[in-house]
C-alpha positions as CSV (number, residue, x, y, z in Angstrom):
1,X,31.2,45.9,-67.6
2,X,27.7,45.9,-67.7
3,X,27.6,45.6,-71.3
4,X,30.0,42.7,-71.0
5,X,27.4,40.4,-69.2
6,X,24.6,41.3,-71.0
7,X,26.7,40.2,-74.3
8,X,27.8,36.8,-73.2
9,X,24.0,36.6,-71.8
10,X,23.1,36.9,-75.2
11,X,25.8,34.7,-77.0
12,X,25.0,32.1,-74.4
13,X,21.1,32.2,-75.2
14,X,21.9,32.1,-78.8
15,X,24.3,29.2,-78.5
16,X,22.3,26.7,-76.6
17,X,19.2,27.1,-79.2
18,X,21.3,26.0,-81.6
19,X,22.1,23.1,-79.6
20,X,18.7,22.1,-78.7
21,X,19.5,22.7,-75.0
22,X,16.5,23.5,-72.9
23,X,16.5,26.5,-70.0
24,X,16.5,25.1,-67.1
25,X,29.8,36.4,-43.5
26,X,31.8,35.0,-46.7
27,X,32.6,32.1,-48.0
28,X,36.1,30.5,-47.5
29,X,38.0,27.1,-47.7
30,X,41.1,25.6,-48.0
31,X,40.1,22.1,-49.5
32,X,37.2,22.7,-51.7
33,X,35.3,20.2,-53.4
34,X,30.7,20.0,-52.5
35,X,29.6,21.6,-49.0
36,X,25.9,20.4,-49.8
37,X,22.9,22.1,-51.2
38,X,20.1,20.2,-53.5
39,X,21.9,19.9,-56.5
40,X,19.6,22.0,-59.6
41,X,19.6,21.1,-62.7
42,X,20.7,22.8,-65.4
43,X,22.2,26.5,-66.2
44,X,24.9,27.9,-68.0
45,X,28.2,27.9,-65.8
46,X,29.8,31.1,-66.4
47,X,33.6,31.2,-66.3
48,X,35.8,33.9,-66.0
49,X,39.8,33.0,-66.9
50,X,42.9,35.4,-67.7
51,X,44.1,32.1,-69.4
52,X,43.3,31.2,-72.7
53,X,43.3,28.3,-74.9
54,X,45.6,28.6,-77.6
55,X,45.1,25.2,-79.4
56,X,42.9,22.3,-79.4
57,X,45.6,20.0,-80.7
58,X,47.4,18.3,-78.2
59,X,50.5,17.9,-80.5
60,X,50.8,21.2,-80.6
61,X,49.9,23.7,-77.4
62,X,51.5,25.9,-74.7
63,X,49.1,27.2,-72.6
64,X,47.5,25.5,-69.6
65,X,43.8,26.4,-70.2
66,X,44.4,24.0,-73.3
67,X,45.3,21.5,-71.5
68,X,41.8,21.7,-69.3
69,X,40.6,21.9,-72.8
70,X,42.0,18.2,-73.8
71,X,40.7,16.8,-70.3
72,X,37.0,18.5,-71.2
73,X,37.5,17.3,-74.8
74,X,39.3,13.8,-75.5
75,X,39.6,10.5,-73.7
76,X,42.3,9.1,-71.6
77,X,43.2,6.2,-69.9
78,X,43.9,7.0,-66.9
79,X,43.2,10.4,-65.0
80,X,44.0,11.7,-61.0
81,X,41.4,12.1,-58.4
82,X,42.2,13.0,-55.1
83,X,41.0,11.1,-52.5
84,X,41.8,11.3,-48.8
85,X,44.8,14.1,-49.1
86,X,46.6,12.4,-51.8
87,X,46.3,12.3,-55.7
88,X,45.6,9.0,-57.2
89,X,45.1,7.7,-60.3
90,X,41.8,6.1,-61.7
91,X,40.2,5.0,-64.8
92,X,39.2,7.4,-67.6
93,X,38.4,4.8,-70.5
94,X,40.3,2.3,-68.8
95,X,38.3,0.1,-66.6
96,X,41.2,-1.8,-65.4
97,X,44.9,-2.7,-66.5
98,X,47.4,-5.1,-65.9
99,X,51.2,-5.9,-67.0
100,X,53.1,-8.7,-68.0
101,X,55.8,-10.8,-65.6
102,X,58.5,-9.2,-67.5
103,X,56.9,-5.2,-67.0
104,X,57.1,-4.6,-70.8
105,X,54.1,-4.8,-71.9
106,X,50.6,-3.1,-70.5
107,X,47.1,-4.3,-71.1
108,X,43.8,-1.7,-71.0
109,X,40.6,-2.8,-70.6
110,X,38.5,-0.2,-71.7
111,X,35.0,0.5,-71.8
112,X,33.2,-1.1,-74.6
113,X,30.4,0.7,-76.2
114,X,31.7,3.8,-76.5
115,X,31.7,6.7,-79.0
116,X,33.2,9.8,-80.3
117,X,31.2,12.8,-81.0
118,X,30.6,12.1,-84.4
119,X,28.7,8.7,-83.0
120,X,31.7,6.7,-84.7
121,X,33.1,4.1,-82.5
122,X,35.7,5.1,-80.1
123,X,37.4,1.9,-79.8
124,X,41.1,0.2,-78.8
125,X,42.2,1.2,-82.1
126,X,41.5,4.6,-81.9
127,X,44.4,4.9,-79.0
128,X,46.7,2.4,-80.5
129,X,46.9,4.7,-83.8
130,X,47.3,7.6,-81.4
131,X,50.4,6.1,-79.6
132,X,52.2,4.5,-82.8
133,X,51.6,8.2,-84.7
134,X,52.8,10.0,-81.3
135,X,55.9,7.0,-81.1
136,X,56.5,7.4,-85.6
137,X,57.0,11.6,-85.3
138,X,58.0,11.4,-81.7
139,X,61.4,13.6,-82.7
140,X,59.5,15.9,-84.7
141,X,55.8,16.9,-85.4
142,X,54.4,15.1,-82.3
143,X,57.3,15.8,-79.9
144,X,54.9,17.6,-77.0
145,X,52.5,14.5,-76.7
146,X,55.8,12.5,-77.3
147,X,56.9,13.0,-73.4
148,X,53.9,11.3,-72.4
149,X,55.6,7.9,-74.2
150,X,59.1,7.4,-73.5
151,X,60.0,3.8,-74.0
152,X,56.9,3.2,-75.8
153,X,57.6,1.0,-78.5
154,X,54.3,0.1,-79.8
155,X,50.6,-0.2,-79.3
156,X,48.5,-2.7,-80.4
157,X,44.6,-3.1,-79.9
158,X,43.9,-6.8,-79.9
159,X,40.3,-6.4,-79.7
160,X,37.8,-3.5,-79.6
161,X,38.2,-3.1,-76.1
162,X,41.8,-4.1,-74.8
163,X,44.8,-1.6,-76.0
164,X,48.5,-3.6,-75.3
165,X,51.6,-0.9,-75.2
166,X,54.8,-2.7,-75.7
167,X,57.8,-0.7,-73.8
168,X,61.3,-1.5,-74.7
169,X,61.9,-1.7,-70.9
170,X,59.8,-1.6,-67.4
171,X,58.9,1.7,-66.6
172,X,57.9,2.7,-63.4
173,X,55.6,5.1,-63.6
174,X,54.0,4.3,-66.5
175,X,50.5,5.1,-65.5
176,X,51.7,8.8,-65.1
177,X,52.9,9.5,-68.0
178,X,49.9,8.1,-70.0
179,X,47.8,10.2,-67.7
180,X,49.4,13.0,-70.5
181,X,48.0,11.2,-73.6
182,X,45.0,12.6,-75.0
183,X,43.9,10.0,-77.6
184,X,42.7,11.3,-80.8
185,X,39.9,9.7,-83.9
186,X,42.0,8.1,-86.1
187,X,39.2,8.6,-89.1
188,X,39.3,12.4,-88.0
189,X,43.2,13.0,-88.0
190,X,45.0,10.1,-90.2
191,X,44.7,12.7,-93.0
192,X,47.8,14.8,-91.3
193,X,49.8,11.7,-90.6
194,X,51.3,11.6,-94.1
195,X,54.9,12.0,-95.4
196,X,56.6,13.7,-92.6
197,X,53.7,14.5,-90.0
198,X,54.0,18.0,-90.0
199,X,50.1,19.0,-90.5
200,X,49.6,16.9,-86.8
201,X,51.2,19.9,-86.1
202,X,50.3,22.7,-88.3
203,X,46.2,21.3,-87.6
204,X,43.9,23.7,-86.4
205,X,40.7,21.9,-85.3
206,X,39.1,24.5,-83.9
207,X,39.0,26.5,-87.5
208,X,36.3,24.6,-88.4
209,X,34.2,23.3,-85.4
210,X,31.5,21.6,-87.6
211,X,33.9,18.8,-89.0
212,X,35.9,18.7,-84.8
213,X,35.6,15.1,-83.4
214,X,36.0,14.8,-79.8
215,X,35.3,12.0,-77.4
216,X,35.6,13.7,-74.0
217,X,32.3,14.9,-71.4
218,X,32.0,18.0,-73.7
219,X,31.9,18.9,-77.1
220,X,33.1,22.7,-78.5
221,X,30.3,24.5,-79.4
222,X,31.9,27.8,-80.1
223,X,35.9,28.8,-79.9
224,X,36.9,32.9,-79.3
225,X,40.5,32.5,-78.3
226,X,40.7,36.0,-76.6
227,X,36.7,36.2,-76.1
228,X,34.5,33.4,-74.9
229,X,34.7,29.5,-75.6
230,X,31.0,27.4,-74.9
231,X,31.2,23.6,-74.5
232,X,28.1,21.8,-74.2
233,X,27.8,18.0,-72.5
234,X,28.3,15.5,-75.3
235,X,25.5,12.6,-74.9
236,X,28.2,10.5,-76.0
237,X,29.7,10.7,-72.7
238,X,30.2,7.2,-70.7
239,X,31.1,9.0,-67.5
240,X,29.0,11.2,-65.5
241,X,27.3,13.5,-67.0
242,X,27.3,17.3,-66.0
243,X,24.1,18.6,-65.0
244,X,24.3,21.5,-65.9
245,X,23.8,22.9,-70.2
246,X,26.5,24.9,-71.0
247,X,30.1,25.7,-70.0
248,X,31.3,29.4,-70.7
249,X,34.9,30.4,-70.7
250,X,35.7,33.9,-71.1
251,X,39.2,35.1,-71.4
252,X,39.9,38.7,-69.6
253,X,42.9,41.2,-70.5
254,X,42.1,42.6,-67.4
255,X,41.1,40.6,-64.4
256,X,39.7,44.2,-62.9
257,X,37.2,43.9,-64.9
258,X,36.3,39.9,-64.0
259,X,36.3,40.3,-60.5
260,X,33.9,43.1,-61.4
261,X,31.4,40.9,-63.1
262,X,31.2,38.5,-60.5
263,X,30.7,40.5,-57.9
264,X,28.2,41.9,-60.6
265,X,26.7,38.2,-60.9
266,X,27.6,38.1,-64.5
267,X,30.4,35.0,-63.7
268,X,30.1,32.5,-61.4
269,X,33.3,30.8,-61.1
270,X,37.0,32.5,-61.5
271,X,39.5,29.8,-62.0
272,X,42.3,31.7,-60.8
273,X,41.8,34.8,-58.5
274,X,44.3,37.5,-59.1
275,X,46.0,37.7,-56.3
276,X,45.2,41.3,-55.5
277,X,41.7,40.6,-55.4
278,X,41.9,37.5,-53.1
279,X,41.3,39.6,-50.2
280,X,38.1,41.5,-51.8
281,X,36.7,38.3,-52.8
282,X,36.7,36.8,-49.1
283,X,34.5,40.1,-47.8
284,X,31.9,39.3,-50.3
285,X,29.1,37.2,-48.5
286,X,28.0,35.4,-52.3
287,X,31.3,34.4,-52.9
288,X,33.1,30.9,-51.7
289,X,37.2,31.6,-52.2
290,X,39.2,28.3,-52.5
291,X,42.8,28.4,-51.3
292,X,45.1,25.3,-51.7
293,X,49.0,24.8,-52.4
294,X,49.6,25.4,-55.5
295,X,51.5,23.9,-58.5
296,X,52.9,26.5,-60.2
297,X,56.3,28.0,-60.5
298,X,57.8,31.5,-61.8
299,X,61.5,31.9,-62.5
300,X,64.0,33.0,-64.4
301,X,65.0,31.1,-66.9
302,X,68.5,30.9,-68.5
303,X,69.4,30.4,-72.0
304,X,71.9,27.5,-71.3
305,X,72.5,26.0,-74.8
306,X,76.6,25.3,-74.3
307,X,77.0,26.6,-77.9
308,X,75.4,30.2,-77.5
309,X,77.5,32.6,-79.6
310,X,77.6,35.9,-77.1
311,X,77.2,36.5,-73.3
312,X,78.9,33.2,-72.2
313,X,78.9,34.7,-68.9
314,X,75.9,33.5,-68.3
315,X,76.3,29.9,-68.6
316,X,78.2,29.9,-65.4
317,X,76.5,28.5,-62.7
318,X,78.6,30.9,-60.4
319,X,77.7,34.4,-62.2
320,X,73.6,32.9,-62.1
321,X,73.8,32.4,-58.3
322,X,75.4,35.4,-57.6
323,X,73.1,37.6,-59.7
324,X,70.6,35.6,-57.7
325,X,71.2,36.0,-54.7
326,X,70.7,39.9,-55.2
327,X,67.0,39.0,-55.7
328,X,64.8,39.5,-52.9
329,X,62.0,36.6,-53.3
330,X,60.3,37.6,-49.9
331,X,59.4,41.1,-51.5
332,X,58.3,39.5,-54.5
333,X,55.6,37.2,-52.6
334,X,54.2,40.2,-50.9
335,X,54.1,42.8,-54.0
336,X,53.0,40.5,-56.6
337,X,51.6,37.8,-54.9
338,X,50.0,39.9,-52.1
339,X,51.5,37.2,-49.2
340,X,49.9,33.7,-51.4
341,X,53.2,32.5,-52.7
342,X,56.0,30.4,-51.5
343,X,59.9,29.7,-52.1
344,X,60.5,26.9,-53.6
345,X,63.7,25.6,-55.0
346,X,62.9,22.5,-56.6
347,X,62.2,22.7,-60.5
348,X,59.1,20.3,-60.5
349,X,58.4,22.0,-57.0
350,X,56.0,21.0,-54.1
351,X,53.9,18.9,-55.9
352,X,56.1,16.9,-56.7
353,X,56.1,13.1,-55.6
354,X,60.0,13.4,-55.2
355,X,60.9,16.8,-54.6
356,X,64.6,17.4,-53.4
357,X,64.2,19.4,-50.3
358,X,67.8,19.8,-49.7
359,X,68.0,22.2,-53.0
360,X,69.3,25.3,-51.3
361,X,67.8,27.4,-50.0
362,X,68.8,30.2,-51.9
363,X,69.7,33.1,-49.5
364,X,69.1,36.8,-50.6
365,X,72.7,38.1,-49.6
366,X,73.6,40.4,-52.2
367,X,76.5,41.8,-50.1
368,X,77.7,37.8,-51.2
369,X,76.8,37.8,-54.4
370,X,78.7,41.1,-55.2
371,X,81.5,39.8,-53.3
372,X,81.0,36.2,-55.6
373,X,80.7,38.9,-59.1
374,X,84.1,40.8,-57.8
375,X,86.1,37.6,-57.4
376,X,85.3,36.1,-60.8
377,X,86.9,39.2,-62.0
378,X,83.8,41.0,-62.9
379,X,84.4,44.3,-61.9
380,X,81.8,47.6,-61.7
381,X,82.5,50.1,-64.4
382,X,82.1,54.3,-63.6
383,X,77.9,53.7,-64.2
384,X,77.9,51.0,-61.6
385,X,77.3,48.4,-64.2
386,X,79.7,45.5,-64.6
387,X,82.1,45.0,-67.3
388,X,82.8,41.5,-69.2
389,X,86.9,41.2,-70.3
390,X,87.5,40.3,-73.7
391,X,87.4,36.5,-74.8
392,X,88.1,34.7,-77.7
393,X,84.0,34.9,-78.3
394,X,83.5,38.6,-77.5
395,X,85.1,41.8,-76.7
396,X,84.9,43.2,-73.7
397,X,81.3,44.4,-72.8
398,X,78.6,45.5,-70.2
399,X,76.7,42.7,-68.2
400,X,73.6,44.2,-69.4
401,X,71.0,41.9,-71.2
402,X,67.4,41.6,-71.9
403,X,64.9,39.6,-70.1
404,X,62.0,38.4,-72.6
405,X,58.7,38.0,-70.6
406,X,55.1,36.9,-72.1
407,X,52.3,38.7,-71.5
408,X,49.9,35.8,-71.0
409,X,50.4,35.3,-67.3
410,X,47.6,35.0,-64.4
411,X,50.2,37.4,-62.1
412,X,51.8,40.9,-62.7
413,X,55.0,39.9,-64.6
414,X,55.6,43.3,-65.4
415,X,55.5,44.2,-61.6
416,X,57.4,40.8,-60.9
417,X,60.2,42.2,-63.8
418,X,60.7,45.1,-62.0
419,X,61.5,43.4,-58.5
420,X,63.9,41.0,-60.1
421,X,65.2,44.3,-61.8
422,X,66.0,45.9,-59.0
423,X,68.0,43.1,-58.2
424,X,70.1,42.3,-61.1
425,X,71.2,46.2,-60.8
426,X,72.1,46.0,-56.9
427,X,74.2,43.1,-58.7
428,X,75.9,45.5,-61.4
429,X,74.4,43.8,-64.1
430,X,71.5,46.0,-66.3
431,X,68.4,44.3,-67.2
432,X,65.2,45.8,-70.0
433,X,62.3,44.2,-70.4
434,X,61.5,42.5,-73.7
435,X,57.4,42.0,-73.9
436,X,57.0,38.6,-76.1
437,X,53.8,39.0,-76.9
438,X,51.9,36.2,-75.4
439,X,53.3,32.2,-74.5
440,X,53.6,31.3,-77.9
441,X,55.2,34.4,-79.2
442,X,57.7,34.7,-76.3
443,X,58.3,30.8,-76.2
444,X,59.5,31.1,-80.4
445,X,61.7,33.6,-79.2
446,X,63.5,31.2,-76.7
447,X,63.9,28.8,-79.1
448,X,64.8,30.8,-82.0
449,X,63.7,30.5,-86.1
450,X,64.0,27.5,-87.6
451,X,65.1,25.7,-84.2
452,X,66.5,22.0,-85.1
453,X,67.9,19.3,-82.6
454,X,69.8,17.7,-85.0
455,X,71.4,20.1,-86.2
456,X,72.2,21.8,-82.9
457,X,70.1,25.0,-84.2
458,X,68.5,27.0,-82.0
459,X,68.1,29.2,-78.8
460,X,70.7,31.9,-79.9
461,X,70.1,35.8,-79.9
462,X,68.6,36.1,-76.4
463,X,69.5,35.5,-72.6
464,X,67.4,35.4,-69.8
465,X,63.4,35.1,-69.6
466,X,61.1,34.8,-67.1
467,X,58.4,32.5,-67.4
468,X,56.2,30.2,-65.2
469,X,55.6,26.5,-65.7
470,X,52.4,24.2,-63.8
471,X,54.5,21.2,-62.2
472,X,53.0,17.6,-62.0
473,X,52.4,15.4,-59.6
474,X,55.0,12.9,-61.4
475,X,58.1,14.6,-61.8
476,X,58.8,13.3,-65.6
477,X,57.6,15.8,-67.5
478,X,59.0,18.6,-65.9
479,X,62.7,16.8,-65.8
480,X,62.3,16.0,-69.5
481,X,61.7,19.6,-70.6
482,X,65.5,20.3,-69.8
483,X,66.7,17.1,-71.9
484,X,68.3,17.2,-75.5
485,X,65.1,15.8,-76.4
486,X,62.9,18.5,-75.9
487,X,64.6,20.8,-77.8
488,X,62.5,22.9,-79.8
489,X,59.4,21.0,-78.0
490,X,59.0,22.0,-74.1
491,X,62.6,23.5,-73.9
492,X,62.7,26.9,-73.1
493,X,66.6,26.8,-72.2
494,X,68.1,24.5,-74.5
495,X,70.2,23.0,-71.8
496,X,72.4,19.9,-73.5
497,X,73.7,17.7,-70.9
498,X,74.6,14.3,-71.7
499,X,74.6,13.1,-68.5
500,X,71.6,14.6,-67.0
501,X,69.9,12.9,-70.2
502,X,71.4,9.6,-69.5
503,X,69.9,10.1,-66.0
504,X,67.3,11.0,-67.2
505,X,66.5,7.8,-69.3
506,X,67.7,5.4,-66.3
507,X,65.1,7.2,-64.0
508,X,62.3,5.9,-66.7
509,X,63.2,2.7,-66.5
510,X,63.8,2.4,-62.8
511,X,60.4,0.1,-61.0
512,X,61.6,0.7,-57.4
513,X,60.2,3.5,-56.3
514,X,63.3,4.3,-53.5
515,X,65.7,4.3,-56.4
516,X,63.9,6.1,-58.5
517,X,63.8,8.7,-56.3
518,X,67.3,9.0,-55.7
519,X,68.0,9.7,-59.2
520,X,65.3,11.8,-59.3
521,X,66.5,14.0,-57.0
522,X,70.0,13.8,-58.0
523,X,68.8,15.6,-61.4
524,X,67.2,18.2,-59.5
525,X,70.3,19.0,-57.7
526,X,72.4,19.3,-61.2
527,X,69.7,21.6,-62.4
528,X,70.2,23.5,-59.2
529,X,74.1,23.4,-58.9
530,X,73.7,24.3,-62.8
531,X,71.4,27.0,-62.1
532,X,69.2,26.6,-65.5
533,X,66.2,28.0,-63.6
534,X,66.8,30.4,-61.1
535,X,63.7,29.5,-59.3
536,X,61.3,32.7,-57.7
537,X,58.0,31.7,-56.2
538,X,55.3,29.2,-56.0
539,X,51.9,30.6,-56.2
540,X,49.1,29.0,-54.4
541,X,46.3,28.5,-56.4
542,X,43.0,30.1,-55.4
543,X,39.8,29.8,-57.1
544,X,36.3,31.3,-56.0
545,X,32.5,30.7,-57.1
546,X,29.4,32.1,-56.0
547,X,26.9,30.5,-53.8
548,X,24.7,29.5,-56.7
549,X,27.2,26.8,-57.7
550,X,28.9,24.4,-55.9
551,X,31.0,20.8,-56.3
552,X,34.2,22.9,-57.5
553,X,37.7,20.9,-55.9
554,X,40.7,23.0,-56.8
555,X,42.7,20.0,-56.3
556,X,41.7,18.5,-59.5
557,X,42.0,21.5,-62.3
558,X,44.0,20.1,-65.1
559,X,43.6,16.6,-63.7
560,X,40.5,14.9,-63.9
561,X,37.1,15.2,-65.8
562,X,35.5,15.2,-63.0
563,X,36.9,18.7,-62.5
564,X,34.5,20.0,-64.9
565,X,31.3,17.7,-64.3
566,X,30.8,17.5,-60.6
567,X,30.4,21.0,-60.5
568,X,26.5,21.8,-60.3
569,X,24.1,24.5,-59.5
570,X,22.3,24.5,-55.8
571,X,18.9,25.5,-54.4
């Protein structure tokens, strides 16, 4: 552990002379954000993370951590902040916007001036080529960044600083979903935008960081994707400036070893405290531990593509609740998420700006859920496991599957699989553990080899995962990952639902807010009566810092810029 710090000392040192940088009772709260101290200039903020980046193209990512990566790294319109209890959103590039009489059509003012990395311009055009690329490969190469742009027809920059988006209808929440749009240089990526788009997708920038354009508060100065990632401030920057010279992520396989190393003083900030260390971390008098509600979500998720070719079972929403119900949530929250989780039934969860709270909840009864799996006809064979009868699909067979988990998770899945083990078997249904590999390995599993929308290809040869999404503050995104549209995109159960879909569509295009949210919430309930997630937990989301550092607000991770540059040393 020791030797750890003193080798990231020495990266560190090594990496800021190339850039010309110059040297420069515990603590606990549930808001976060600056509790004074004489902000210091400079020094090298020293991150510890068991969450990695996996891409620096924001066509084409899985992970979280990247998408703090595109905040740090690329400019948007419009960002959150969170002001007074509540997120709003503000200005990233924008200065101000309006919209026409009709709602179609949305005009950007954006700050003139400005530049990327490279010192080219970063102008209008550079986000109207981003859109109408997104909008042009939207049901194939750029499909992720595509959510951001539903109803988008078109984007126009009518003068260096003013961007128009034309939408083929109003859209209510407009501002939302551009708040997902990381714009791009077009001189940089225009290259991969030829024939049919499929290097915007293949495009690794971070393979060669000495051509990388960005136009964010930071540039990448080095990228390690299981080791440790340095940005520095770019002087481009029109937005406040960090203070500090250096940011240093470094990715942990085991999180022992990071809570070590800042208790050591060798990390200052941990961006997500493993949960069995929460309680350690509070005793320390260096050591500031954050604790908010959190956004995240684990489940179980179902392979629900209608046209699976084995273990049809399990698209009824009556076997998925009753296996459920076996599952004893409570027990989860205390083993794996030593008491700092919550139920939630809501697929977007408590975050969310609409979240149906009359979902459930879902009681763990398994006396009733046996009873449920004996009166669909399921019965227990002479090993306690139940037995399928023969259909036209299959013969008759043992309720036993797999359950494909990643290993890129900031909790004990392996722990959590075993709970939710425990359950399916007091069910009578047999469950082993299939280890993915990490997000990306386990999510091309879900959606199968040479996965295809239109041609109805894809999610076969599995049938149950468990996997954990970060829910937004707009509900959109997370309703769209579960529409046609996402197949082979964000969909990791290839659900097919034409009516959801339509819903779906009609909720984008729906201005009043009370409305909206009705429909909203009805598509919640059919993912709940459908049982496509079998939602667990909701983990809270703790961070902690020492004493050296301060201006960290938990509330913003993911969010906001000024996630990453308020934070400043203190003397």
């Amino acid at each position: 552990m020791i030797k750890r710090g003193l080798w990231l000392l020495t990266l560190l040192a090594a990496v800021l002379l190339a850039a010309g940088c110059g040297g420069g009772g515990a603590g606990t709260t549930q808001a976060g954000g600056d509790t004074g101290g004489k902000v210091v200039k400079g020094g090298i903020l020293r991150i510890g993370t068991i969450n990695y980046i996996d891409s620096f193209n924001p066509w084409n990512f899985i992970e979280n951590q990247a998408f703090n990566g595109f905040v740090m790294l690329y400019p948007q319109l419009v960002q959150y902040d969170f002001q007074n209890g509540e997120y709003v959103l503000v200005g990233d590039l924008a200065q101000s916007w309006d919209t026409s009489a009709d709602g179609k059509d949305w005009t950007f003012h954006l700050k003139p001036g400005t530049k990327w990395s490279d010192g080219q311009p970063l102008t209008a055009e550079d986000f109207a080529w981003t859109i109408n690329t997104t909008v042009k490969y939207a049901a194939g190469p750029t499909a992720i960044m595509a959510s951001a742009l539903p109803h988008v027809k078109s984007a126009e920059a009518t003068d260096p600083a003013t961007l128009v988006v034309h939408y083929e209808a109003p859209v209510g929440n407009a501002l939302a979903q551009l708040e997902q749009l990381f714009v791009v240089p077009e001189h940089y990526w225009k290259q991969y935008a030829t024939g049919n788009g499929k290097g915007l997708k293949t495009h690794r920038p971070e393979k060669d960081i000495s051509t990388m354009v960005t136009g964010g508060a930071f540039r990448l100065k080095t990228y390690e994707k299981k080791g440790t990632t340095v940005f520095t401030p770019d002087p481009n920057y029109w937005g406040q400036k960090p203070s500090y010279e250096a940011v240093a992520l470094t990715y942990y396989t085991n999180a022992d070893s990071m809570i070590a190393d800042m208790k050591q003083g060798n990390v200052d900030w941990v961006d997500q405290v493993p949960f069995n260390a929460v309680d350690v971390l509070k005793k320390d008098s260096n050591i500031v531990v954050q604790q908010i509600p959190g956004a995240e979500t684990t489940n179980i998720t179902w392979n629900s593509n209608p046209r699976k070719d084995k273990n049809r079972e399990l698209l009824d929403p009556q076997v998925k609740k009753a296996i459920s119900m076996c599952i004893d949530r409570d027990k989860i929250i205390e083993v794996v998420f030593n008491g700092y989780a919550d139920k939630v039934e809501s697929l977007p969860g408590h975050i969310s700006l609409y979240e149906n709270k009359d979902l459930g909840p879902l009681e763990f009864d398994c006396e009733a859920g046996n009873q449920a799996l004996d009166d669909l006809g399921y019965t227990k064979g002479s090993d306690g496991t139940r037995v399928v009868p023969a259909t036209k699909d299959q013969p008759e067979h043992k309720m036993a599957y797999e359950i494909v988990t990643p290993t890129s998770t900031d909790f004990n899945i392996n722990r959590e699989f075993e709970l939710a083990k425990e359950g399916f078997a007091a069910a009578g249904v047999k469950v082993t553990q299939k280890v993915g590999g990490d997000s990306t390995a386990s999510y091309a599993i879900e959606t199968t080899d040479n996965c295809d929308p239109a041609k109805n290809v894809g999610y076969t040869g599995w049938d149950i995962a468990m996997w954990d999404w970060v829910g937004y503050v707009d509900p959109d995104a997370m309703l769209s990952y579960v529409t046609k549209a996402q197949w082979c995109s964000w969909s990791d159960t290839g659900w097919d639902n034409p009516e959801y879909d339509a819903l779906y569509e009609k909720q984008g295009t729906t201005t009043d807010p009370d409305e909206r949210a009705q429909i909203v919430q009805q598509m919640e309930q059919m993912i709940w009566d459908n049982f496509i997630y079998t939602q667990l937990v909701e983990e809270q989301y703790i961070d902690a810092h020492t004493k050296q550092w301060d201006g960290m607000d938990p509330h913003l991770e993911a969010y906001s810029k000024k996630y990453w540059t308020q934070v400043h040393k203190v003397g």
